[in-house]
SEGUMAR-903225 format. One record per residue: residue in one letter; chain; residue number from 1; x, y, z of N, C-alpha, C, O in turn. Coordinates in pm, 1 decimal, always signed. Atoms other than C-alpha are relative to their C-alpha. Layout:
<tornus>
<tornu 'A' 'A' NUM <X Y Z> <X Y Z> <X Y Z> <X Y Z>>
...
</tornus>
This chain:
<tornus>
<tornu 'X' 'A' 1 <-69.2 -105.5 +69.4> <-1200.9 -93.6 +479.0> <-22.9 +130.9 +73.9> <-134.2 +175.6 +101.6>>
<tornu 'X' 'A' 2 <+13.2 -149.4 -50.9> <-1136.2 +236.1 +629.0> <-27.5 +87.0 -94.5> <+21.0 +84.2 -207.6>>
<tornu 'X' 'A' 3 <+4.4 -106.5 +115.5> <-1277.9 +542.5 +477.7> <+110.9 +118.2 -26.8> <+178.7 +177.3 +57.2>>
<tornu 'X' 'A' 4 <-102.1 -119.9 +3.0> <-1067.2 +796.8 +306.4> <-85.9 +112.0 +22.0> <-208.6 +119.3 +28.5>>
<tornu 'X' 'A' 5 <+91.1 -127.8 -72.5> <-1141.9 +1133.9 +412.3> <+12.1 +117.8 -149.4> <-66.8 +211.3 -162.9>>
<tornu 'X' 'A' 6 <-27.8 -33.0 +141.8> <-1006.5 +1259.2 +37.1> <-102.6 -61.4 -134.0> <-163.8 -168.2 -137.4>>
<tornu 'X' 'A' 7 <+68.9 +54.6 +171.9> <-1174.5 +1198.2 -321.8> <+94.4 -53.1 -63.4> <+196.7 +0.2 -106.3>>
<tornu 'X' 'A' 8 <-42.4 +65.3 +42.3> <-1086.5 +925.7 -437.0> <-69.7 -74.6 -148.1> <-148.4 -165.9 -123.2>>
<tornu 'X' 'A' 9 <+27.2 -3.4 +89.0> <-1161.4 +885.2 -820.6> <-48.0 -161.3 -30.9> <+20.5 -254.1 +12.0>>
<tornu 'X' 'A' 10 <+21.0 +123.0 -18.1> <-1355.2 +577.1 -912.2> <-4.6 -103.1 -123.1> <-85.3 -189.8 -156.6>>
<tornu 'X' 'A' 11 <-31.1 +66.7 +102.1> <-1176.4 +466.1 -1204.0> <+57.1 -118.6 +36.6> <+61.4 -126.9 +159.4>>
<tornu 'X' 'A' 12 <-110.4 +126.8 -7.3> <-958.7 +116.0 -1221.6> <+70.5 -16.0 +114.7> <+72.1 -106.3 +198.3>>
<tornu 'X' 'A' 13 <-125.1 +51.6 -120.9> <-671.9 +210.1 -1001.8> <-126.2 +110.7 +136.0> <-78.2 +114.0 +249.3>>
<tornu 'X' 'A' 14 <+1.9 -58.5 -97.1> <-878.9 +422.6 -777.8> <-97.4 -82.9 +80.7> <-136.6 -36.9 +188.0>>
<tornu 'X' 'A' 15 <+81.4 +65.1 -52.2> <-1110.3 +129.6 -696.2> <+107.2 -92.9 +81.5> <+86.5 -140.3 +193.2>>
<tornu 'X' 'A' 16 <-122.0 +88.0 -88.2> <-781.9 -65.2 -591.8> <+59.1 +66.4 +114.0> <+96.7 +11.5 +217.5>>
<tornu 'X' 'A' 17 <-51.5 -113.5 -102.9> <-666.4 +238.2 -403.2> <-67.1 -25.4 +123.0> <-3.8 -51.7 +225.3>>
<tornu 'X' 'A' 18 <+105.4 -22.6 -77.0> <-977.7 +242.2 -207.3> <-38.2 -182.7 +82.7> <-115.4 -197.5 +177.4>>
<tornu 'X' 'A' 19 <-14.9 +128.1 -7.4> <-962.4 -125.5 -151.5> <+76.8 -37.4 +133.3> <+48.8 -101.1 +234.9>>
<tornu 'X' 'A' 20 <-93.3 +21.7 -162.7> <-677.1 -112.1 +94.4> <-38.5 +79.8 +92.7> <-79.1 +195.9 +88.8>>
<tornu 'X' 'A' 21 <+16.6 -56.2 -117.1> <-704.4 -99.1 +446.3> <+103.1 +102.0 +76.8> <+224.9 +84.6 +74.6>>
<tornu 'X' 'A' 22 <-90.7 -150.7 -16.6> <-568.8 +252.0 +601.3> <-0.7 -9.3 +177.5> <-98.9 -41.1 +244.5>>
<tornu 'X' 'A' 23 <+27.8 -89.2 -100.7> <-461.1 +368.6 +933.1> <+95.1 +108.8 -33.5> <+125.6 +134.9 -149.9>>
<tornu 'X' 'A' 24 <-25.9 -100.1 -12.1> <-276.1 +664.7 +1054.3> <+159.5 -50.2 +33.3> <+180.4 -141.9 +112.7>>
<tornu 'X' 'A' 25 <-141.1 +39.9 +9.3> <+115.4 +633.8 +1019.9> <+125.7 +96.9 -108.5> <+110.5 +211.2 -151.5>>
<tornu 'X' 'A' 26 <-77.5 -84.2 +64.5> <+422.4 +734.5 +828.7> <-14.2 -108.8 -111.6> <-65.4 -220.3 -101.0>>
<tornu 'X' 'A' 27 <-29.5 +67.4 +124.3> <+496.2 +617.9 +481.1> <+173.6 -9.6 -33.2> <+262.0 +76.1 -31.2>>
<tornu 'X' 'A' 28 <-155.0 -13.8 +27.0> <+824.8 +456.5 +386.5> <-7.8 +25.6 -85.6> <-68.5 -81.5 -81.4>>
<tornu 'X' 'A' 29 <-85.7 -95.2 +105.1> <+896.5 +632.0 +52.1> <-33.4 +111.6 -9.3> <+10.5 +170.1 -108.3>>
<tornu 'X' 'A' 30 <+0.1 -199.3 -8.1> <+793.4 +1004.2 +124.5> <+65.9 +32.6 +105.7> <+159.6 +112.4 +108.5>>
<tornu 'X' 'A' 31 <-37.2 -46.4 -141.2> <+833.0 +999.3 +499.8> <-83.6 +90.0 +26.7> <-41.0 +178.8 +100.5>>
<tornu 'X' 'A' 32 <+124.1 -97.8 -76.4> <+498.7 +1197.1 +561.5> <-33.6 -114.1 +98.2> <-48.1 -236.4 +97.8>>
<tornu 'X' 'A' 33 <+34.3 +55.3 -184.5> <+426.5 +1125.3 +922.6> <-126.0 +42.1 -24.2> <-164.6 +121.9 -109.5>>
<tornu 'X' 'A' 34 <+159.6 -25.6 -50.6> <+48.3 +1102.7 +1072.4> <-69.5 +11.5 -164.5> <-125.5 +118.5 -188.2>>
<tornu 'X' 'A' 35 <+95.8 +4.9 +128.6> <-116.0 +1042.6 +707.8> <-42.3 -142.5 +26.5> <+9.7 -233.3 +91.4>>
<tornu 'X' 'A' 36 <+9.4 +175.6 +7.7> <-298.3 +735.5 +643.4> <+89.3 -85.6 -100.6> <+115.4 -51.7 -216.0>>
<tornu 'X' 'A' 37 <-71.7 +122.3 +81.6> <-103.8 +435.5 +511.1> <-32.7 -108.9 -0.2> <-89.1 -148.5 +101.8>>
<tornu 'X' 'A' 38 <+46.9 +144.4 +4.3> <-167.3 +107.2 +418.3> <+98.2 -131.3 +21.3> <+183.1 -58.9 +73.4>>
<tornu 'X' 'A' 39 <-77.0 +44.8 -24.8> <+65.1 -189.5 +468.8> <+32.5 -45.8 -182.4> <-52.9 -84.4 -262.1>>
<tornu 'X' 'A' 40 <-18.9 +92.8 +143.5> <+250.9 -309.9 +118.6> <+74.5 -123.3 -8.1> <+60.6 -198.8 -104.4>>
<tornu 'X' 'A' 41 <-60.2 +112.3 +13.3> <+464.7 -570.3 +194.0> <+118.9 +49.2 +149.0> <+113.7 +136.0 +236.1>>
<tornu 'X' 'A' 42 <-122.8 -13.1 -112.6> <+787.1 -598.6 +426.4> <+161.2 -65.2 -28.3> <+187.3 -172.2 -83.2>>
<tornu 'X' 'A' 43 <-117.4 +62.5 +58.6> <+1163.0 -624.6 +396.2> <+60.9 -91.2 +111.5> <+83.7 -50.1 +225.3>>
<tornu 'X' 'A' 44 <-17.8 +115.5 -74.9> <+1266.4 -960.0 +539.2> <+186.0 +17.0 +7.7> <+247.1 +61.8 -89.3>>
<tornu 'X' 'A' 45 <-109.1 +15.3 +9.6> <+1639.3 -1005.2 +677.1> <+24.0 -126.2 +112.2> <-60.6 -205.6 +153.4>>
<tornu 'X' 'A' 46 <-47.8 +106.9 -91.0> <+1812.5 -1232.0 +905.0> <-29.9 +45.7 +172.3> <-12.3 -32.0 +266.3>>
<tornu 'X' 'A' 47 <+41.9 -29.8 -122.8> <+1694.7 -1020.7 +1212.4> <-181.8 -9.8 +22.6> <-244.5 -26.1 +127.3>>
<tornu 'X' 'A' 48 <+139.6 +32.1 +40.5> <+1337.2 -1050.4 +1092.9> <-70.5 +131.8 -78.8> <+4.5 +220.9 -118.6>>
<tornu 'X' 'A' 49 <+21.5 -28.7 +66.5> <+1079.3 -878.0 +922.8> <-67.6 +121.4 -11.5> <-186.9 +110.1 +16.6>>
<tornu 'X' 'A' 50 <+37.5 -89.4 -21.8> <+1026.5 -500.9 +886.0> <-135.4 +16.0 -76.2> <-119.7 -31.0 -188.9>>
<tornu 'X' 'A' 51 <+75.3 -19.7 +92.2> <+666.1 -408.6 +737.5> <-8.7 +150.4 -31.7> <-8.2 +245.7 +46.1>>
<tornu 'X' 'A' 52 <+62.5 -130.7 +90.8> <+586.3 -130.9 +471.5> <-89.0 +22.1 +2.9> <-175.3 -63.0 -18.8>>
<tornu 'X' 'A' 53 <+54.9 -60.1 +29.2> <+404.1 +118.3 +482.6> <-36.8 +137.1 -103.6> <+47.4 +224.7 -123.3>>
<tornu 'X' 'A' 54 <-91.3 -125.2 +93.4> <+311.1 +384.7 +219.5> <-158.4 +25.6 +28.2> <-256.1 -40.7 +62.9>>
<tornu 'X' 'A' 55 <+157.8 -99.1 +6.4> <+35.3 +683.6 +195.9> <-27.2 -12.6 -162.8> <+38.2 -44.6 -262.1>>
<tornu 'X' 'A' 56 <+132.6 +13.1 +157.6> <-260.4 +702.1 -93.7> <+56.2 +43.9 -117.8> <+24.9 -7.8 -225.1>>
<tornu 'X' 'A' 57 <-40.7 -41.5 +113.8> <-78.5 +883.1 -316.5> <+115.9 -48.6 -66.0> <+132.1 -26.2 -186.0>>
<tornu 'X' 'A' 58 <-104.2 +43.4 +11.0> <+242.9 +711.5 -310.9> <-40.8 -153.6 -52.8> <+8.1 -197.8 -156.8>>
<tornu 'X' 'A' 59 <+92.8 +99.8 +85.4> <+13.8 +379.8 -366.8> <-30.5 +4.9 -142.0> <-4.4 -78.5 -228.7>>
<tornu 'X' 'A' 60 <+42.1 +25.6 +147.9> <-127.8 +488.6 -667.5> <+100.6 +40.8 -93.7> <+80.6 +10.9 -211.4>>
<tornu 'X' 'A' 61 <-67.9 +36.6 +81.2> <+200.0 +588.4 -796.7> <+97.7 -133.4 -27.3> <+166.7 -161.6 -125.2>>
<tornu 'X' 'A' 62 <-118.9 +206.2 +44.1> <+394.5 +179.4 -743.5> <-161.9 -36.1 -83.8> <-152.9 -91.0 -193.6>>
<tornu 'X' 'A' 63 <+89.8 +61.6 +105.6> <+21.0 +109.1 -886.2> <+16.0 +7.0 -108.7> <+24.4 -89.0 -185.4>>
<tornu 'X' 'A' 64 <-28.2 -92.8 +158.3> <+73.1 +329.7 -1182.7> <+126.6 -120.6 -79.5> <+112.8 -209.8 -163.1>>
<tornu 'X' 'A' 65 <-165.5 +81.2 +40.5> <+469.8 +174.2 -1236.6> <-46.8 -134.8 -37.6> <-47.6 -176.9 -153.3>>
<tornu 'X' 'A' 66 <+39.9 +149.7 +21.1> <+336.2 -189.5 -1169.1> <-98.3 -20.4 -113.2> <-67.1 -111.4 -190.0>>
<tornu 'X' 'A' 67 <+58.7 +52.9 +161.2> <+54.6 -190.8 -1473.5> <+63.8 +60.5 -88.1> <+85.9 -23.6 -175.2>>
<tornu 'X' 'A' 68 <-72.2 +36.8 +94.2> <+262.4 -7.0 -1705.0> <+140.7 -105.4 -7.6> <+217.6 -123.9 -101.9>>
<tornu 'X' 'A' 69 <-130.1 +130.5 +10.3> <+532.8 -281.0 -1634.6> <-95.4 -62.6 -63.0> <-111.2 -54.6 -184.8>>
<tornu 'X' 'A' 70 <+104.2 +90.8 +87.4> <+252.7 -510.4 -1698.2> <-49.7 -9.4 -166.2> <-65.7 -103.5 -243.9>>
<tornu 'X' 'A' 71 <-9.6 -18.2 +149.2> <+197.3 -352.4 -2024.3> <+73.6 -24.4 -77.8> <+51.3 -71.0 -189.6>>
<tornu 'X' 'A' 72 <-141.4 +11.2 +92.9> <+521.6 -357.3 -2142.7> <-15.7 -175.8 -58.2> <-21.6 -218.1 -173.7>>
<tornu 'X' 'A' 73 <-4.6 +142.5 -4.0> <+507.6 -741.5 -2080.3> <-107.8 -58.5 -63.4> <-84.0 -176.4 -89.3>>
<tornu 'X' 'A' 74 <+148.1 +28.0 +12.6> <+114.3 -781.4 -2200.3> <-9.1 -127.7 +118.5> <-43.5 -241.5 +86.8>>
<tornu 'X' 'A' 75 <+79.0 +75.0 -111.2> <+52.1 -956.3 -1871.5> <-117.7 +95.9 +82.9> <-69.6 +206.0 +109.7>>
<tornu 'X' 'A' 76 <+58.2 -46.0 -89.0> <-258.0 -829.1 -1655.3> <+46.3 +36.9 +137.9> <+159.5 -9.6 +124.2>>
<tornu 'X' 'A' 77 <-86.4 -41.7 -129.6> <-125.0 -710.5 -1285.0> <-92.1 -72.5 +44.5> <-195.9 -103.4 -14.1>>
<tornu 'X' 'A' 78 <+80.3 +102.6 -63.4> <-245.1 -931.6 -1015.6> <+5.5 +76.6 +123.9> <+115.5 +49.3 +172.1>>
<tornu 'X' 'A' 79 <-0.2 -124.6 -104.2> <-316.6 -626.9 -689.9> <-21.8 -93.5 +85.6> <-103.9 -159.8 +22.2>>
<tornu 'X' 'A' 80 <+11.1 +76.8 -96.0> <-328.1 -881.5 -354.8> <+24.6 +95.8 +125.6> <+136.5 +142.6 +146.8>>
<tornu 'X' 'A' 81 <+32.0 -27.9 -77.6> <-448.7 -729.9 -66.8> <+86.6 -113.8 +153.4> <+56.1 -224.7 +197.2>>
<tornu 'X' 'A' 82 <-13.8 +104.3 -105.5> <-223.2 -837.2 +235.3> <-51.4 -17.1 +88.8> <-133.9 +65.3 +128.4>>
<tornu 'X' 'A' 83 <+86.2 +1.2 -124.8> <-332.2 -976.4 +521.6> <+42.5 +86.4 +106.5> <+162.9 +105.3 +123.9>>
<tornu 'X' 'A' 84 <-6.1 -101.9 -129.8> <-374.6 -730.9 +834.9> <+79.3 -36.8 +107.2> <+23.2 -133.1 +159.4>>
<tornu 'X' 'A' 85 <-45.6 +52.4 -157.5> <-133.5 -789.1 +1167.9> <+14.7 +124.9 +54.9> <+110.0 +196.2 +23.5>>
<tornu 'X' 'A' 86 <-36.7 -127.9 -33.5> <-177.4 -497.3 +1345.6> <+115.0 +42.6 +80.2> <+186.6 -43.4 +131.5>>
<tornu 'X' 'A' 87 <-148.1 -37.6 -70.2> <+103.0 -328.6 +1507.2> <+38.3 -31.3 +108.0> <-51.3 -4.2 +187.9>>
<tornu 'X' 'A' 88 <-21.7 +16.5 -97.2> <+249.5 -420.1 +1762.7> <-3.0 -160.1 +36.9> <+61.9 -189.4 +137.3>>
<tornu 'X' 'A' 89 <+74.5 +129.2 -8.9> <+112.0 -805.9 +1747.3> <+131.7 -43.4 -40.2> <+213.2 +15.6 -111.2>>
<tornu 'X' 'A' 90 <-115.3 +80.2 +15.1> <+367.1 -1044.4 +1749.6> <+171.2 +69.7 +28.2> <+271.2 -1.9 +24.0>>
<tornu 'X' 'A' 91 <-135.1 -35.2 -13.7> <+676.5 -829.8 +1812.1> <+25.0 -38.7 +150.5> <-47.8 -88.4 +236.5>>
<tornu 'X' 'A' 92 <-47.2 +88.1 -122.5> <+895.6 -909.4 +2083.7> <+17.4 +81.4 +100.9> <+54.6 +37.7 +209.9>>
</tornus>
């Protein structure tokens, strides 16, 4: 785990926050460049598969969204840490 260089609160979601691994990048839903980001997933098409990235704060708000969904539903959220490929690895 990389350290954040911010205070990061060490309630529920901020232990999940702190959880993911960070480098230095842009985030796809703000578009802040050079912040840290973490990877969240990736949008798959028929050319192959772009991965997401988003910064700390933008994290803990899909965190936020995703347990009150959960609430709504009374299911628990299930947070899965993806696995790491660092950049550049495997592209063509």
């Amino acid at each position: 785990m990389t350290e954040l260089p911010e205070h990061v609160p060490m309630d529920r979601l901020g232990v999940l926050i702190a959880a993911y691994e960070y480098e230095i990048g842009t985030c796809f839903r703000c578009s802040l460049r050079r912040v840290q980001v973490t990877r969240l997933g990736e949008i798959a098409s028929n050319e192959g598969e772009t991965p997401l990235y988003a910064y700390r704060e933008c994290v803990q708000e899909l965190l936020t969204m995703h347990e009150r969904s959960m609430e709504r539903m009374n299911t628990r959220p299930r947070i899965v840490q993806l696995p790491r490929t660092p950049r550049g690895v495997g592209a063509n």
